[in-house]
N, C-alpha and C positions, 0 to 999 in steps of 0.2 A: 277732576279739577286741574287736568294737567297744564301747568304752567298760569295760572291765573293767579290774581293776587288777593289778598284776603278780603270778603267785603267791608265795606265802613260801617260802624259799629250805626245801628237806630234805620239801616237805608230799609225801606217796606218794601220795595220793589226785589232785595235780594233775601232778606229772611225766612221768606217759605222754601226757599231753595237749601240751604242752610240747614234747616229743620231735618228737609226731606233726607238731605246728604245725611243727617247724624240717624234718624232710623234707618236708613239703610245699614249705616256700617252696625249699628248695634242689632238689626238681624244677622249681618253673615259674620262677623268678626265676634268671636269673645274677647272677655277685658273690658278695659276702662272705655271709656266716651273718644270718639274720633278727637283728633287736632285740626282745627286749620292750618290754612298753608299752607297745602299739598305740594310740592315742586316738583318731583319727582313722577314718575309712571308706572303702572303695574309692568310687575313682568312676565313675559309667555308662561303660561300653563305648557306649552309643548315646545316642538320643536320642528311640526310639520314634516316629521319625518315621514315619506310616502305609505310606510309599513305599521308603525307605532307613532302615529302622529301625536298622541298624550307621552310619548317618552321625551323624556330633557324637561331644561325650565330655559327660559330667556331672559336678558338682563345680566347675566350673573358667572363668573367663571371658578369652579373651584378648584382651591389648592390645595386644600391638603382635608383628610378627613380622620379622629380620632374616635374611635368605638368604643366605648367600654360596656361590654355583655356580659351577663349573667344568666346562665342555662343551667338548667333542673330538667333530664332527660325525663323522669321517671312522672313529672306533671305536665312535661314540654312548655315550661313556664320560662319566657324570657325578658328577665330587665334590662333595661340599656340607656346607656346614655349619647347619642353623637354630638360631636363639634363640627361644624361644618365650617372651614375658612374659606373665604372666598373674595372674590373683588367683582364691583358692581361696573359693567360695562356700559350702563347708563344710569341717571339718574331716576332712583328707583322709591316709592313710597309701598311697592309692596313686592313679594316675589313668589314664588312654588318651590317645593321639592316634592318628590315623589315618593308614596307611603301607601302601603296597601294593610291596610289591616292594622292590628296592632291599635292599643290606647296610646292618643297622646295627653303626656300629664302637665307637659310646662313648656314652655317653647322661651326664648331669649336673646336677642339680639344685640352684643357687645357689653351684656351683662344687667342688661335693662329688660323687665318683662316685654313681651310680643305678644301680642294680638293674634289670635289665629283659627282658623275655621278647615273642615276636612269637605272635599267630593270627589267620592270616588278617590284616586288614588292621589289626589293632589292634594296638598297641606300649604295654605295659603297663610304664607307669614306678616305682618304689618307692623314694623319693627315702630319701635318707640320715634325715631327719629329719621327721617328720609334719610336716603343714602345719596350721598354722589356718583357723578362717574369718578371710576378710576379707585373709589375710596374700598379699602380692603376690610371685611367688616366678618362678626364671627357668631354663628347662629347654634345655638345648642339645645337639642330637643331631649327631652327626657322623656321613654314612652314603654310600652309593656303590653304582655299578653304573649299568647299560641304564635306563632308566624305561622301562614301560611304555605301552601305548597300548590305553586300555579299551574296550568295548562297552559302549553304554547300551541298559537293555532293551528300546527303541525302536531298536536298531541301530545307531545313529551311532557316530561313532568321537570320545574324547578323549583325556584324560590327553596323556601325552608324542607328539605327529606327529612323524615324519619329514619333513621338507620335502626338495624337489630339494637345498636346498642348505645346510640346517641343521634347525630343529628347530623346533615350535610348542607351549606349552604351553595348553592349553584345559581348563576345569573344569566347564563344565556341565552335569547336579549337581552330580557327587563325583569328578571327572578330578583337582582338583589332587592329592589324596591321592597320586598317582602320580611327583609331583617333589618335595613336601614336607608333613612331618608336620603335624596341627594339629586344629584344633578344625573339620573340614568340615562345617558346617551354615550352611544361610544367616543362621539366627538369632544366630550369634556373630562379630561385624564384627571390626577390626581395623586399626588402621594398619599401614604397610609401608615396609621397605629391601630391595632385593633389586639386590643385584652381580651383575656375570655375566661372569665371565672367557671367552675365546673365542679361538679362532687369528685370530692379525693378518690383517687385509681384511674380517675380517666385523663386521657390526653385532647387537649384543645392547640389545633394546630390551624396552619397558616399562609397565606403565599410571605415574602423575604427572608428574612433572618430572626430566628428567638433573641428578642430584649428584654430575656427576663422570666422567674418563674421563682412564685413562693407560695406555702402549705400555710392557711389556717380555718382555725374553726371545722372542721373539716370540707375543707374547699381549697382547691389549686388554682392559682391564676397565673394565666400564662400569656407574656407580650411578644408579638411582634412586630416587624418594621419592615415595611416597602416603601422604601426610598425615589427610585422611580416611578413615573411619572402611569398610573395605570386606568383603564376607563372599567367604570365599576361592574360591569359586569362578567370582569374578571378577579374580583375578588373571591376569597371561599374562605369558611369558617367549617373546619371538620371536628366535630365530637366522637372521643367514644375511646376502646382499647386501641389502642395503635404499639407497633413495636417501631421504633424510633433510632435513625441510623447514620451514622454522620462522614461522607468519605470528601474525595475531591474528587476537581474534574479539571480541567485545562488551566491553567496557570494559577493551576490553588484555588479555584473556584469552588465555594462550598456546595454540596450535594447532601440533601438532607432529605430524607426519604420516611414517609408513614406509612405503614403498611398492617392490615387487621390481620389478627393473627390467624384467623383461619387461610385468607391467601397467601401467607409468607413461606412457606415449601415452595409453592409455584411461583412469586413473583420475584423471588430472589435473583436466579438467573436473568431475569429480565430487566432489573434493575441495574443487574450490575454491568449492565452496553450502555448506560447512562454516562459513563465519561467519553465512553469513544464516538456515542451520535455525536454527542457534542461540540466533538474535536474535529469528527467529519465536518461538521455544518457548517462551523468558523472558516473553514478551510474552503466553502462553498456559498457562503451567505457572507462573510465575514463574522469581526468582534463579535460573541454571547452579547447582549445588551444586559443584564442584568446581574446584580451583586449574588445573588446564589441562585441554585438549580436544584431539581428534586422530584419529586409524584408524591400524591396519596394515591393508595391502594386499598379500597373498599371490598363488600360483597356486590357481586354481581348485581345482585335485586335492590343494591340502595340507590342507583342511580339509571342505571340501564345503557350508559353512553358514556364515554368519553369525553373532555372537555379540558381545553387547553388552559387551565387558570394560571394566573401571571406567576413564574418560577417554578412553582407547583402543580404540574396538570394532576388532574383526578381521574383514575380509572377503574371502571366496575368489572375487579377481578387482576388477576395477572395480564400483560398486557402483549402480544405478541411483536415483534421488530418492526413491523410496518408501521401499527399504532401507534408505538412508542415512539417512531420516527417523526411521524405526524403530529402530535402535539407537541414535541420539541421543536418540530422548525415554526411550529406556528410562535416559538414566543421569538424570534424576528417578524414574523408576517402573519400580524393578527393582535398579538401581544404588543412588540414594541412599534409596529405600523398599522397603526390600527384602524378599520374603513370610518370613513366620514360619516355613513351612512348603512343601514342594514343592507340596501341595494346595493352595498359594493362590496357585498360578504364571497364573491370571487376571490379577494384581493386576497383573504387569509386562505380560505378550501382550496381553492384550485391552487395556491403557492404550496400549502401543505401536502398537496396529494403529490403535486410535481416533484418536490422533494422525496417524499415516497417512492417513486420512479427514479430519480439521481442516485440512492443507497443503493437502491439493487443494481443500476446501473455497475454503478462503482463500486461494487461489491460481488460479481460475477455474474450478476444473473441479466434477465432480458434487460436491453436499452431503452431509454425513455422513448425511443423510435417505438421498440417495439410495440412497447405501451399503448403508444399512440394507435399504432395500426390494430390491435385485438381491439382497441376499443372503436375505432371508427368500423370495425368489421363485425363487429360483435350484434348479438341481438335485443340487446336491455335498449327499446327505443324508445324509454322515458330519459337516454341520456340527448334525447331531442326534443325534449317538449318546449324549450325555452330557452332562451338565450342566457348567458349565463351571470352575461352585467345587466339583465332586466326580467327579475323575478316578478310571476306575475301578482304576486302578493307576501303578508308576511309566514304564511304555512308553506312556502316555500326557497324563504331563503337559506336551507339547509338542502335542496333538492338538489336530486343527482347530477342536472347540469350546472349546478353549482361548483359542483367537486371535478367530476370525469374532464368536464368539457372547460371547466375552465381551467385544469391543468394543460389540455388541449392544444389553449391557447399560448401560452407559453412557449410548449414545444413549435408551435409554428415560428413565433418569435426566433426562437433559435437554428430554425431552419433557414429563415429569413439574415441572418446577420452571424452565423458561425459561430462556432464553439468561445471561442476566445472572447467577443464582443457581447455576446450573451450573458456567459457566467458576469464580468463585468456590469453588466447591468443589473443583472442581482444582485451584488452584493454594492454596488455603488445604490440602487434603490433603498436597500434597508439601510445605508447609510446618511441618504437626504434626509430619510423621513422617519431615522430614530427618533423614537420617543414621542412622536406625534399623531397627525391621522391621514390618511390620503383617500380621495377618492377613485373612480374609475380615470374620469376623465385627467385627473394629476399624472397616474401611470401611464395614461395614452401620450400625454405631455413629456413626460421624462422620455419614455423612450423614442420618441418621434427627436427630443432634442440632442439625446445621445450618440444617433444617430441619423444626421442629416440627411444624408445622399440617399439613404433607405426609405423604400417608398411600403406605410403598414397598414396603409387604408384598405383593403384586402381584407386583409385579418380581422381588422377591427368591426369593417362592416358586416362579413359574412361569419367568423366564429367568436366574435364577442358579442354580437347584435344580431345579429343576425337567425332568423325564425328556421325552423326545421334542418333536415340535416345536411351540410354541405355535398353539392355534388361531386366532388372530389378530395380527397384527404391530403 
């Protein structure tokens, strides 16, 4: 009934309609009885995104997200509560967040019960009172159960792990959906509080900075705080023994490291070039973007990959210098610039691999040339299946022309405009678009405006877009 005005009370003509509207909402909606005088409009269930066209919601921007969990490894039983803050970018009578699993037991919006119905992964809220545009409003779900552990249609496994001896939450794509509700698209950031109660002896840790930690009943809970601005599926929530270690890095930048005790012989060394990538990277990306730096260091078998979670990457096992290179620069490019879109997951792999290629540069070994040419010369011609800014679906926006070729591209960048106007554009990019999200075509913009007189349709057409492998390197 968007934008219609309420019927006059006794018209025949409009109360079979009336009717019909109030059983509907009392099939899909629990709660009390619909309201008239709808003003407002539902909002997207997705976000049409080409790959996870059901990730995101519409209508709605959020700001900040407050978790308070409670995890029991030994039942894998988790209570929770979120706040979701948010502000409504149109005028909205109902909205989604995204939820997979898990009972919901109360839903509430600005402190008033909500209406709400589950399909499939979407949790459909109908707050007490329409929302306006602009109007900033506060949604808090109470929910419980097992969380699940997803398949990405590349096969990898996220959402909720099991670990040996607690629990790991990973969200790359759309895994958080599986611990908590929210707006899961990379295009909608967020700051963060996320609690985490746990039976005494174990450590619940976090991406930012610990805000906090007290012992009862025997249970520890433990806060933390991401201040800046992060898209949720770079959040993580890690259970379990961790040994727990606090140094600095660049201008007193905290480094706060978890590491299980079985990898802490081996990841010790590895941990401790965590100040100096750092100091490297600034030096070549610019400013750290965020208030502390760090890893969790798992078993190998709890996670089986890598993944750059904001301040804190996560890695299965000790992690060798390249690795560890690699998800440190992803938190400029990827973390603090984060793609619009899953289709523009070049923006973070192939900047992080190209970084990859820069250490060793600049640290004796082959030149990012080099790079270039084993890899144009080489035999892996799965790093030619696909262009690297047009994945031909979502089991491959992790794929190797992801990574190879779209570092690749890069290096052509820099062949194309020289040492000096290159690095500049790297570190002048991750300075336009701290804190936000960009897509392909935004990067193709900056650097074309960066540099005028440079003609990069070339590039863009044949080693960003461009099908099979270039006739020439």
């Amino acid at each position: 009934m968007s934008g219609s005005a309420r019927p006059r009370e006794g018209s025949p003509r409009r109360r079979p309609l009336v009717r019909a509207a109030a059983v509907l909402c009392a099939l899909v909606l629990t709660g009390t009885a619909c309201d008239g005088g709808v003003h407002g409009t539902p909002g997207g269930s997705g976000l049409r995104d080409p790959y996870f066209p059901r990730a995101g919601n519409g209508g709605y921007d959020v700001g900040h997200y407050a978790l308070t969990l409670d995890y029991t490894p030994a039942d894998r039983r988790l209570a929770a509560t979120a706040v979701v803050t948010a502000r409504a970018t149109r005028g909205l009578s109902a909205f989604d967040l995204d939820l997979t699993g898990l009972r919901v037991e109360k839903v509430t919006v600005d402190g008033k019960d909500a209406r709400w119905n589950r399909t499939g992964q979407e949790l459909t809220v109908r707050p007490h009172d329409d929302l306006r545009a602009g109007e900033t409003f506060r949604t808090t779900v109470r929910y419980s159960g097992t969380p699940q552990t997803l398949t990405d249609p590349d096969g990898s496994k996220e959402g909720w792990l099991r670990t040996a001896d607690g629990a790991l939450g990973l969200g790359e794509p759309v895994g958080s959906m599986a611990w908590f509700p929210g707006n899961h698209h990379p295009s909608d950031k967020a700051s963060y509080d996320i609690t985490v109660t746990v039976p005494r002896g174990l450590e619940a840790v976090s991406g930012g900075e610990p805000a906090g930690r007290s012992t009862a009943g025997g249970r520890t809970t433990f806060a933390w705080h991401a201040p800046e601005p992060m898209a949720s599926y770079l959040a993580t929530v890690a259970v379990g023994h961790y040994g727990m270690a606090r140094t600095t890095g660049p201008h007193g930048l905290p480094v706060i490291t978890a590491v299980d005790p079985v990898e802490a012989a081996a990841a010790g060394p590895a941990l401790a070039k965590i100040p100096g990538v750092l100091a490297w990277a600034e030096g070549r990306f610019g400013p750290y973007p965020f208030s502390s730096a760090g890893a969790i260091v798992d078993r190998p078998g709890d996670a089986g990959y890598a993944l750059e979670t904001q301040t804190r990457p996560v890695f299965p096992g000790a992690p060798d210098t390249s690795t560890l290179v690699h998800e440190l620069a992803h938190q400029w490019f990827g973390d603090s610039v984060t793609p619009r879109g899953w289709q523009d997951m070049w923006l973070n792999e192939g900047f992080a691999t190209y970084a990859e290629w820069l250490y060793t540069e600049d640290h004796g070994g082959r030149s990012a040339q080099q790079a270039f040419d084993d890899l144009y010369r080489g035999h892996d011609d799965s790093l030619w299946d696909f262009p690297p800014a047009n994945p031909p679906g979502a089991a491959f926006i992790s794929g190797t022309p992801v990574y190879g070729r779209g570092a690749m591209v890069l290096q052509k960048i820099r062949q194309k405009t020289g040492d000096r106007a290159f690095f500049a554009l790297l570190r002048g990019w991750a300075a336009a678009r701290r804190h936000g999200s960009a897509s392909t075509a935004d990067f193709t913009a900056y650097v074309g405006g960066k540099a005028p007189g440079v003609d990069f349709s070339q590039i863009w057409k044949v080693w960003l877009y461009g099908e099979g492998k270039p006739s020439r390197p």
